[in-house]
Chimera marker file (.cmm) of the C-alpha trace (Angstrom):
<marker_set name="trace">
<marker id="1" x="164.019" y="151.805" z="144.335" r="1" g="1" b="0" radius="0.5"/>
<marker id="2" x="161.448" y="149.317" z="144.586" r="1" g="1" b="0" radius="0.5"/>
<marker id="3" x="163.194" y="146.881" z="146.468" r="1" g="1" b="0" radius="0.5"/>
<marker id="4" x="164.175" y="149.071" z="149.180" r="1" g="1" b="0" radius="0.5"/>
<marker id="5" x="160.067" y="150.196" z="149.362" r="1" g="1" b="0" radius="0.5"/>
<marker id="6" x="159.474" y="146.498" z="149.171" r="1" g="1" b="0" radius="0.5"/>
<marker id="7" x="162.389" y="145.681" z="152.384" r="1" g="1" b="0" radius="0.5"/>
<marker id="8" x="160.989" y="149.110" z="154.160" r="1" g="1" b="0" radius="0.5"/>
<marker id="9" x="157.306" y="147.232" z="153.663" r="1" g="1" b="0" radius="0.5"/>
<marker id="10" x="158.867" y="143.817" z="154.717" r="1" g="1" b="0" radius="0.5"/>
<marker id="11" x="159.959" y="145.092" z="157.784" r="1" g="1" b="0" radius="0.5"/>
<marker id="12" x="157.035" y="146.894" z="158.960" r="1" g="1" b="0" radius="0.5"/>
<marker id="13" x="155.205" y="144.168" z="158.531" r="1" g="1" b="0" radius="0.5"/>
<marker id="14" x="156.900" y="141.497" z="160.525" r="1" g="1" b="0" radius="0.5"/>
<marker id="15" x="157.421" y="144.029" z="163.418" r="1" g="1" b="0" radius="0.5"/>
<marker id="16" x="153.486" y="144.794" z="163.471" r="1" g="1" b="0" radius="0.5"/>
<marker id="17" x="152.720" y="141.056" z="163.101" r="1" g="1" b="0" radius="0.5"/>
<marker id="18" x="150.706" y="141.380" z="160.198" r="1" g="1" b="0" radius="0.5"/>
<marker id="19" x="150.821" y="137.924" z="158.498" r="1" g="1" b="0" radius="0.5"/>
<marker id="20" x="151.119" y="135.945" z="162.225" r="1" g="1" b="0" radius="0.5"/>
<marker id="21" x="148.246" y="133.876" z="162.932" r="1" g="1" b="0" radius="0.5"/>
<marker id="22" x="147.561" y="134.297" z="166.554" r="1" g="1" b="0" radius="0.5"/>
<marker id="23" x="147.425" y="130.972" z="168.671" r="1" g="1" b="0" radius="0.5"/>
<marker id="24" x="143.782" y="131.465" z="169.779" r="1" g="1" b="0" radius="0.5"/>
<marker id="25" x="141.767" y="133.048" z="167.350" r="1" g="1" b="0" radius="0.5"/>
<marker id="26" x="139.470" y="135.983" z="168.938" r="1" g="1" b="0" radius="0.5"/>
<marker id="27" x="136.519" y="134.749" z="167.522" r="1" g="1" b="0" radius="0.5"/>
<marker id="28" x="134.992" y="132.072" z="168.870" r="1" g="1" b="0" radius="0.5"/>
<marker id="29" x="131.785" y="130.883" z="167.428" r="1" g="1" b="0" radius="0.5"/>
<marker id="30" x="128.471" y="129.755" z="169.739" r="1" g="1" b="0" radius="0.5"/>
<marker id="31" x="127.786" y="126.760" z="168.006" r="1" g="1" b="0" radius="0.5"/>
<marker id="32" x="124.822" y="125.716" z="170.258" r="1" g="1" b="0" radius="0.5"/>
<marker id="33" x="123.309" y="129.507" z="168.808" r="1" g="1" b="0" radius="0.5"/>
<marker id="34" x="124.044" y="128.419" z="165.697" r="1" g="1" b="0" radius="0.5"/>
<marker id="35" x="121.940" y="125.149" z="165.683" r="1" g="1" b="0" radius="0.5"/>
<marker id="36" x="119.160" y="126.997" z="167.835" r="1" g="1" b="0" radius="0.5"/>
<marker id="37" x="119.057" y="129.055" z="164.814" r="1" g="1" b="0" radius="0.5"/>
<marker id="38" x="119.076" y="126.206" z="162.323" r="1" g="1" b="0" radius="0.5"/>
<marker id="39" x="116.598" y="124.374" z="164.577" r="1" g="1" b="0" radius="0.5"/>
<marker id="40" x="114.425" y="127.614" z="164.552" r="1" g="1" b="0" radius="0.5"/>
<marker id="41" x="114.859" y="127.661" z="160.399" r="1" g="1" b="0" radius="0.5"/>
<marker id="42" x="113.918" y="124.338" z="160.219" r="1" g="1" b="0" radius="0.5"/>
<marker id="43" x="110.677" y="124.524" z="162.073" r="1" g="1" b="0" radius="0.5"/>
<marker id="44" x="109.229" y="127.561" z="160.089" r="1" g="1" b="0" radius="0.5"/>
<marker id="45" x="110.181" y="125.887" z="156.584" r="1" g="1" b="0" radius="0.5"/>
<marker id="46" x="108.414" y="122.592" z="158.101" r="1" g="1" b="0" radius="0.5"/>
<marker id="47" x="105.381" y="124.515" z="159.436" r="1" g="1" b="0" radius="0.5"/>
<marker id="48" x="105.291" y="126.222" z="155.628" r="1" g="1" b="0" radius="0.5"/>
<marker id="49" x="104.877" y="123.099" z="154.157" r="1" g="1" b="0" radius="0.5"/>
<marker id="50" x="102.490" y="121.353" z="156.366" r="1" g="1" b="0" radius="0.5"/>
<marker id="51" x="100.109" y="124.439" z="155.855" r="1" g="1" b="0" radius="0.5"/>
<marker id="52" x="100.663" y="123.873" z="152.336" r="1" g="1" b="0" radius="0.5"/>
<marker id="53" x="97.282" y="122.552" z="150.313" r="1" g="1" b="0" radius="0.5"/>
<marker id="54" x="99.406" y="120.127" z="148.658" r="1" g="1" b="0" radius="0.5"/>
<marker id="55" x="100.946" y="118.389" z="151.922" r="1" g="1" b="0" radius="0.5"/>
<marker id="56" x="97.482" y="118.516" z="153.285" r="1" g="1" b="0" radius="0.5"/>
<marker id="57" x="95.886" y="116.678" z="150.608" r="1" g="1" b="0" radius="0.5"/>
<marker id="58" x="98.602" y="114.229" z="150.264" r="1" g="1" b="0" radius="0.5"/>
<marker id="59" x="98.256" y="113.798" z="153.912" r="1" g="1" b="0" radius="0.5"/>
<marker id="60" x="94.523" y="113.083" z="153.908" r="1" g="1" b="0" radius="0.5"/>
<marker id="61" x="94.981" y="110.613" z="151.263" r="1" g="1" b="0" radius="0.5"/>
<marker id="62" x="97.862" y="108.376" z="152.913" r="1" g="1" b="0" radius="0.5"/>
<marker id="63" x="95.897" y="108.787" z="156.429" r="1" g="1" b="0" radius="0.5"/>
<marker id="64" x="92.743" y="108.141" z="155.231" r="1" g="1" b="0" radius="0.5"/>
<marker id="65" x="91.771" y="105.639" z="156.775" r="1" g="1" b="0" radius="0.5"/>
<marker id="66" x="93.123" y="106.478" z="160.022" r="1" g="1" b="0" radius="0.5"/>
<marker id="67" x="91.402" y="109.716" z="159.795" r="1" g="1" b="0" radius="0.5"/>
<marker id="68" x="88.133" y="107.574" z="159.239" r="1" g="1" b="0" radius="0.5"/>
<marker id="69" x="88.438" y="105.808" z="162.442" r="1" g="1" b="0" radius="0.5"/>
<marker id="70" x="89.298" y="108.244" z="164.587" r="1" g="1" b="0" radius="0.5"/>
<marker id="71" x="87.355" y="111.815" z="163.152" r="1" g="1" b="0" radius="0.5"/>
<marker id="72" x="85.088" y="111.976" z="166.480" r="1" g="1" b="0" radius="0.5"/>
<marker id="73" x="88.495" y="111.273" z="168.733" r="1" g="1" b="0" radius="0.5"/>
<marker id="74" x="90.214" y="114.482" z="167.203" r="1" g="1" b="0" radius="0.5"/>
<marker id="75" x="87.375" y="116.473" z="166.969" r="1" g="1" b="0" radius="0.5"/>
<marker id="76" x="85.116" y="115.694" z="170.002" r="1" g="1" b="0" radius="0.5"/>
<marker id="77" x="87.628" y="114.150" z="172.249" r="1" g="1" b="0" radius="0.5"/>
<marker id="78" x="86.812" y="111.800" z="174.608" r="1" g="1" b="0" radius="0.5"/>
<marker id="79" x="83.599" y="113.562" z="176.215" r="1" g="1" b="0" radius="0.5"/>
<marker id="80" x="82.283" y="113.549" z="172.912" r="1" g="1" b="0" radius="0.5"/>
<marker id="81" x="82.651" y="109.753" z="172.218" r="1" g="1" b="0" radius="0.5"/>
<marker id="82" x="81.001" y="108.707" z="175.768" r="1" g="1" b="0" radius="0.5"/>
<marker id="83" x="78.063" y="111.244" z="175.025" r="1" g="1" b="0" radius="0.5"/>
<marker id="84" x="77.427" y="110.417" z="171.614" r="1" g="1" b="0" radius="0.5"/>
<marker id="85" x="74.930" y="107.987" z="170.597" r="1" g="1" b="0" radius="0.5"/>
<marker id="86" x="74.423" y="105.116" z="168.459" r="1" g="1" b="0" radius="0.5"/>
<marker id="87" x="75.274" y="107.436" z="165.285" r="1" g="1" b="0" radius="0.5"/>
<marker id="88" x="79.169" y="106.385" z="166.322" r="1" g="1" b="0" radius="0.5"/>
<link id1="1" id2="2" r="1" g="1" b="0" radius="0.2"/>
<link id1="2" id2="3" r="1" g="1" b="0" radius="0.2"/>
<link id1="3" id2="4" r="1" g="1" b="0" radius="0.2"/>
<link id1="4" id2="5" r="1" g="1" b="0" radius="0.2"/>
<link id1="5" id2="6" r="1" g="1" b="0" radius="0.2"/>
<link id1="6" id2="7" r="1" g="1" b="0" radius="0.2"/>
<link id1="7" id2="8" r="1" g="1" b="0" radius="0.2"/>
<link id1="8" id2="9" r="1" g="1" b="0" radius="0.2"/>
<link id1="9" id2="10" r="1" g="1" b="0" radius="0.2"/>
<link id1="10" id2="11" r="1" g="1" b="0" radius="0.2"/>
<link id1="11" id2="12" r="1" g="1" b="0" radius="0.2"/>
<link id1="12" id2="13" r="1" g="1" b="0" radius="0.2"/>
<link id1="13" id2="14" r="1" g="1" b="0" radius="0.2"/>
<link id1="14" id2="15" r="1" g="1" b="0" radius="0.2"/>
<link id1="15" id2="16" r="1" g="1" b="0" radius="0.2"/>
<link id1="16" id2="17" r="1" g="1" b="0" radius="0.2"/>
<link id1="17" id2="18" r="1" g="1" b="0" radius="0.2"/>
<link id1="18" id2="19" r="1" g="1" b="0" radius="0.2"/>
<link id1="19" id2="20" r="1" g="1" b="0" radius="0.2"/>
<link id1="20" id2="21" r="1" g="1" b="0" radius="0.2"/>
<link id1="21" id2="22" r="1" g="1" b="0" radius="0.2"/>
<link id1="22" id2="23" r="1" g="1" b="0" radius="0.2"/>
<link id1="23" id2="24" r="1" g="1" b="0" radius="0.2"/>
<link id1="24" id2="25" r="1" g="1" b="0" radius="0.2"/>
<link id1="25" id2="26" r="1" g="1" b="0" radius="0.2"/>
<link id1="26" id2="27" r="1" g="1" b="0" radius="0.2"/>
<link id1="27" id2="28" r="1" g="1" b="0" radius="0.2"/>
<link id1="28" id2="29" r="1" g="1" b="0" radius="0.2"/>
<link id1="29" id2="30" r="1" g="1" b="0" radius="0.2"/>
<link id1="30" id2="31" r="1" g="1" b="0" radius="0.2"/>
<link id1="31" id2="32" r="1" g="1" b="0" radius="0.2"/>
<link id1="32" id2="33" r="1" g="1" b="0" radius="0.2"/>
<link id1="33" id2="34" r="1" g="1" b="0" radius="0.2"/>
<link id1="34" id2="35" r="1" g="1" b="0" radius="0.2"/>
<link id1="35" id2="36" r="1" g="1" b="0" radius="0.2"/>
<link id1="36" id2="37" r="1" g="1" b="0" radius="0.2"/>
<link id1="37" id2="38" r="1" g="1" b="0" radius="0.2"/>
<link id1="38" id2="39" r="1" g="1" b="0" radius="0.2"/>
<link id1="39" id2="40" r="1" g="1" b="0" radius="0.2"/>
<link id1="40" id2="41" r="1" g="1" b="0" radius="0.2"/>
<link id1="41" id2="42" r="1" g="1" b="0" radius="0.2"/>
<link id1="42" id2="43" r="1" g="1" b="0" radius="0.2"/>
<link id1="43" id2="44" r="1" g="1" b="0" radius="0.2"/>
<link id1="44" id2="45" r="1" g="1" b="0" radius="0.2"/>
<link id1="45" id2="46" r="1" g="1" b="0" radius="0.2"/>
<link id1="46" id2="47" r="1" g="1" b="0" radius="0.2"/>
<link id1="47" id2="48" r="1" g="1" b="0" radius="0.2"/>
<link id1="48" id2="49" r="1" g="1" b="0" radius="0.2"/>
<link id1="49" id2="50" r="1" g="1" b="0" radius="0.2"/>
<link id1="50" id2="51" r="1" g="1" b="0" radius="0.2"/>
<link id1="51" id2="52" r="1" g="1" b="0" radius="0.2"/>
<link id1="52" id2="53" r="1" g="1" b="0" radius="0.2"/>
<link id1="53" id2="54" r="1" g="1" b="0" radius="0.2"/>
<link id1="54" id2="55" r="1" g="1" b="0" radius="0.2"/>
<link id1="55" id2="56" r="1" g="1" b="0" radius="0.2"/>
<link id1="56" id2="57" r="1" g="1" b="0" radius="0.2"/>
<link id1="57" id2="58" r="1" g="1" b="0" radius="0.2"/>
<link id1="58" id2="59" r="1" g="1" b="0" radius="0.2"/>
<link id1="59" id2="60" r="1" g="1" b="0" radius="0.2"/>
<link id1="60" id2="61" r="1" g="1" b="0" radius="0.2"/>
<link id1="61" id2="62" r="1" g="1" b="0" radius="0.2"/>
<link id1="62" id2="63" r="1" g="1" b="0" radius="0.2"/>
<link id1="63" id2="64" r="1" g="1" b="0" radius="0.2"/>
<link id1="64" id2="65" r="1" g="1" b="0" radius="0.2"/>
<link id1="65" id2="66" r="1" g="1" b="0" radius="0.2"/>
<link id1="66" id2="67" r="1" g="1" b="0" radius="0.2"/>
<link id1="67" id2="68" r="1" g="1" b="0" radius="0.2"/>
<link id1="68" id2="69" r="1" g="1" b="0" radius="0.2"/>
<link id1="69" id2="70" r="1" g="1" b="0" radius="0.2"/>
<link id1="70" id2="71" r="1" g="1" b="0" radius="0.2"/>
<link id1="71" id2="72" r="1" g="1" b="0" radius="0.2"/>
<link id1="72" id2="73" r="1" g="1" b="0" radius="0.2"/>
<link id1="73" id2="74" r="1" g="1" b="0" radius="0.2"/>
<link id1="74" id2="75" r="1" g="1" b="0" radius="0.2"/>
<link id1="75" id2="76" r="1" g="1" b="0" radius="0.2"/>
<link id1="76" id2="77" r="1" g="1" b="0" radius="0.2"/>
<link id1="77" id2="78" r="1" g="1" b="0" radius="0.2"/>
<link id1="78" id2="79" r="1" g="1" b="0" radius="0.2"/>
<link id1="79" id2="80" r="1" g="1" b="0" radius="0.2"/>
<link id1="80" id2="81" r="1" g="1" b="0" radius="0.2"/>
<link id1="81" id2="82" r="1" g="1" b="0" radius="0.2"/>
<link id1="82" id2="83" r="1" g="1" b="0" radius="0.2"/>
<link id1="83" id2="84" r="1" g="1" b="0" radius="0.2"/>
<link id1="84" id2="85" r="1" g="1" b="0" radius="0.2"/>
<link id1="85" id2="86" r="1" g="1" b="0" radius="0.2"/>
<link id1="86" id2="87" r="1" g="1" b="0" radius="0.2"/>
<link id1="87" id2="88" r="1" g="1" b="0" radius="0.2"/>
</marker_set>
């Protein structure tokens, strides 16, 4: 008996195409969404990190001296190192 149930299921099967792969598979994935979205991920987990105390710090220390030279630049701008005095 169970080989005619498994011939009846055979046969049903092929004639509703249920193990046929179709040529062109309905689903076709955006991959320029996809990488928007990684893109997207990326930024936030970099913007997490640079507000981070420990990136910070470690930032400071290996731009030290850069920071040094150019503190009135990124704070004042240029209007603030024309009008400044001899303090600069």
């Amino acid at each position: 008996m169970a080989s005619a149930s498994a011939y009846f299921l055979e046969k049903v099967a092929k004639k509703i195409k249920l193990w046929e792969v179709p040529e062109d598979p309905p689903v076709k994935l955006d991959f320029g969404a996809l990488n928007r979205l990684d893109k997207m991920s990326n930024a936030r987990k970099l913007a997490r990190n640079i507000q981070a105390n420990p990136f910070r710090h470690k930032f400071v220390r290996m731009n030290r001296d850069w920071l040094i030279h150019n503190i009135a630049m990124i704070l004042g701008g240029k209007d603030y190192i024309k009008k400044a005095g001899p303090e600069l």
